[in-house]
C-alpha positions in Angstrom: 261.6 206.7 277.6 262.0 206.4 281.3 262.5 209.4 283.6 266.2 208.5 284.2 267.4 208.1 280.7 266.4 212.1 280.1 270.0 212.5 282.0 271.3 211.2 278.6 269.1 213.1 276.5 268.4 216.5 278.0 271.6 218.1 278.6 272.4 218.3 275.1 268.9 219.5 274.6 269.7 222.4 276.7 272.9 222.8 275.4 270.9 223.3 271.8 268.5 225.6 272.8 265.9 223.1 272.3 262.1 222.8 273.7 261.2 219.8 275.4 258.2 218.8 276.6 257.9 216.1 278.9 254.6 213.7 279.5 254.8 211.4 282.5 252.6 211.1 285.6 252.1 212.9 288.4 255.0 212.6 291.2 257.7 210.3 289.0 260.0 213.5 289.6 259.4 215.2 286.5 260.6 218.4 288.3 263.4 217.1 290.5 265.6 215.8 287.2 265.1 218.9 285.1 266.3 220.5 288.6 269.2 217.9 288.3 269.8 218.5 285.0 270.0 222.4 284.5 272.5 222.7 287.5 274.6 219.9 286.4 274.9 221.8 283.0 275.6 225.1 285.1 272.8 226.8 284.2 270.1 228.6 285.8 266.1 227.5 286.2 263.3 229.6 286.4 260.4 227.0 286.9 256.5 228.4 286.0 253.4 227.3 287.6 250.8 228.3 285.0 248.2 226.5 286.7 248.0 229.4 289.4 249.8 232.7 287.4 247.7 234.8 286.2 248.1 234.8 282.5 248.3 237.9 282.1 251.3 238.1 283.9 253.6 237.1 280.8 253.2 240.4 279.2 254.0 242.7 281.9 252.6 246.0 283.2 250.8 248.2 280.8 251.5 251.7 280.7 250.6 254.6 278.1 252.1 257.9 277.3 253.5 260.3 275.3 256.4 259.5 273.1 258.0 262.6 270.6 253.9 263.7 270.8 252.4 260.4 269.7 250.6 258.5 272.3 251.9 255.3 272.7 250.9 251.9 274.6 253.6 249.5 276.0 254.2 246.7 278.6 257.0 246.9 281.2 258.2 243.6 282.1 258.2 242.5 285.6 259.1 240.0 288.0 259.9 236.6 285.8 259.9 238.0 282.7 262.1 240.6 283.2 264.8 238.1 284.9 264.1 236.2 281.4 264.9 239.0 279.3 267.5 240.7 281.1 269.6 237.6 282.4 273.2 237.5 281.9 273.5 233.9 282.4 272.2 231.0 281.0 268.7 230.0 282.1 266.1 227.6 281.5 262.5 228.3 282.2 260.6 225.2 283.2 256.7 225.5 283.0 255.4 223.1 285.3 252.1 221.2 285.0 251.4 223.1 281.8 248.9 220.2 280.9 247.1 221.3 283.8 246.6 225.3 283.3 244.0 227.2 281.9 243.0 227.6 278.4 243.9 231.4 278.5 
């Protein structure tokens, strides 16, 4: 499929809550038509560059503690996870150059 018939085919993809991933190479504009796309559709993008986060990122801030006397070991989201997980709107997160990260 070429990059400009994915303005047929992704809305509706987004619209269904479905993952996509696309393959293509370097600097066709990969990034530029999902951009296109999700504001076109009204909704918001979050776009990830795994190939420089830290992967440990994705779980948040561990803390420990005491919880009704039991100690107890969580993760506080931060920073783009927490905008995932507390977002009132509708957003799509866009991992960019995925192919490209770390194995971890």
């Amino acid at each position: 499929m070429k990059i400009t018939a994915l303005h047929n085919v992704l809305p509706a993809a987004i619209k269904n809550k479905l993952n996509v991933l696309l393959l293509g190479a370097h600097g066709v504009g990969k990034s530029d038509v999902i951009a296109d796309i999700v504001n076109s559709v009204g909704y918001k993008l979050l776009i990830q560059h795994p190939i420089v986060s830290n992967p440990i990122d994705y779980k948040g801030l561990p803390v420990s503690g005491e919880i009704d006397g039991k100690l107890t070991a969580e993760f506080i989201p931060y920073g783009d996870l927490q905008e995932m997980i507390e977002t009132k709107e509708p957003l799509v997160v866009f991992f960019d150059d995925l192919g490209q990260a770390p194995i971890s």
